[in-house]
C-alpha positions in Angstrom: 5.5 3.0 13.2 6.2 4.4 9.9 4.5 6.6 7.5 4.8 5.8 3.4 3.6 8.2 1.2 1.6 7.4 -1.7 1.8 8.0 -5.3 -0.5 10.6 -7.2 -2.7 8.4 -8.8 -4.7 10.7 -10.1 -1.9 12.1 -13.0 -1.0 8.7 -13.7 -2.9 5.4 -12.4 -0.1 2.5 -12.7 2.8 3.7 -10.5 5.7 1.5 -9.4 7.7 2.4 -7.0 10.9 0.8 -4.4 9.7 1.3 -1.1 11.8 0.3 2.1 10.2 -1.6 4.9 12.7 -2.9 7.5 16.3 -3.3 5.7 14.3 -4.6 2.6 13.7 -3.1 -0.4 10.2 -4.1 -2.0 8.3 -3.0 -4.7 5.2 -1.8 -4.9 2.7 -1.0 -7.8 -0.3 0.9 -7.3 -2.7 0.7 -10.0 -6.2 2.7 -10.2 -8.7 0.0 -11.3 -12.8 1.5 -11.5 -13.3 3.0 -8.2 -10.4 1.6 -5.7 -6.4 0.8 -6.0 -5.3 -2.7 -6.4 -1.4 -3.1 -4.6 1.0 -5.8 -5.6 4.4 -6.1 -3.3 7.5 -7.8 -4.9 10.0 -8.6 -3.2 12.8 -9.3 -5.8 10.6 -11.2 -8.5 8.4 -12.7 -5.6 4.8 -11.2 -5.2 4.2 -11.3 -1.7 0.7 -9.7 -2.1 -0.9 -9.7 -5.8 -4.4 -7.5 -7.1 -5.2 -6.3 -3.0 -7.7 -3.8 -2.8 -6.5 -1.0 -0.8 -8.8 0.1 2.4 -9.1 1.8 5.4 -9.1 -0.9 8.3 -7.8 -3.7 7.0 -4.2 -5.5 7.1 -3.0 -5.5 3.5 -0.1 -7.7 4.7 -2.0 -9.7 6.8 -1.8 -12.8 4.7 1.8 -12.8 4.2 3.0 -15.6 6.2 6.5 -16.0 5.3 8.9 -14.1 8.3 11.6 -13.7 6.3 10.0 -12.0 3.4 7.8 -9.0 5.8 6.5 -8.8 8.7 4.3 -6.4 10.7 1.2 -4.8 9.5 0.3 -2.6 6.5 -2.7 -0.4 6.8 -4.2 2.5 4.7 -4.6 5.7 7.1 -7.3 8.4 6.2 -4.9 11.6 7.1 -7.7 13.3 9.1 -9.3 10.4 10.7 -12.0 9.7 8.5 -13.5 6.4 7.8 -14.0 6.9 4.3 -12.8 4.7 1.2 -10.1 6.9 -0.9 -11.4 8.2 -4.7 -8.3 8.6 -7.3 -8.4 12.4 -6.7 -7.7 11.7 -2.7 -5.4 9.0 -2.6 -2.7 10.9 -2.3 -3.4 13.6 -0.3 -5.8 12.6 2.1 -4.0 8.9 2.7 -0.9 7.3 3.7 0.2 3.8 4.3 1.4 2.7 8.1 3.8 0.0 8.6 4.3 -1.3 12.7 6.5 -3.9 12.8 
């Protein structure tokens, strides 16, 4: 299991940023749309995953079925257990994403 940290949203609400998962380099972009984040992963020029809403309890890689490009699961982790939906403000500090291979 792995921790990612996420990006402070709330300063600026379009962040890209290279994250390792595995011995690949992807990259993510975070953007703060309304009231949620929307994710995209790239791999290289490839989207992998394009406009996912990020939230608690659900696989945002779960649809990825391409081996070679990721595996694993990606999930959106409430840092002190809660089951609550992030707001732009808590993103950041009160989440982090979890990658299990």
């Amino acid at each position: 299991m792995n921790t990612i940290q996420l990006p402070n949203l709330n300063e600026n609400a379009d962040v890209t940023q290279p994250i390792v998962i595995g011995t690949k380099a992807y990259t993510f972009n975070f953007r703060w749309v309304d009231t949620f984040c929307v994710l995209d992963i790239l791999l290289k020029d490839r989207y992998l995953v394009k406009g996912r809403a990020m939230t608690t309890g659900s696989d945002l890689i779960g649809r990825v079925k391409d081996d070679e490009l990721i595996t694993g699961s990606l999930f959106l982790v409430n840092k002190y257990g809660h089951s609550v939906e992030p707001t732009q403000e808590t993103f950041s500090t009160d989440y982090y994403l979890v990658w299990v291979e």
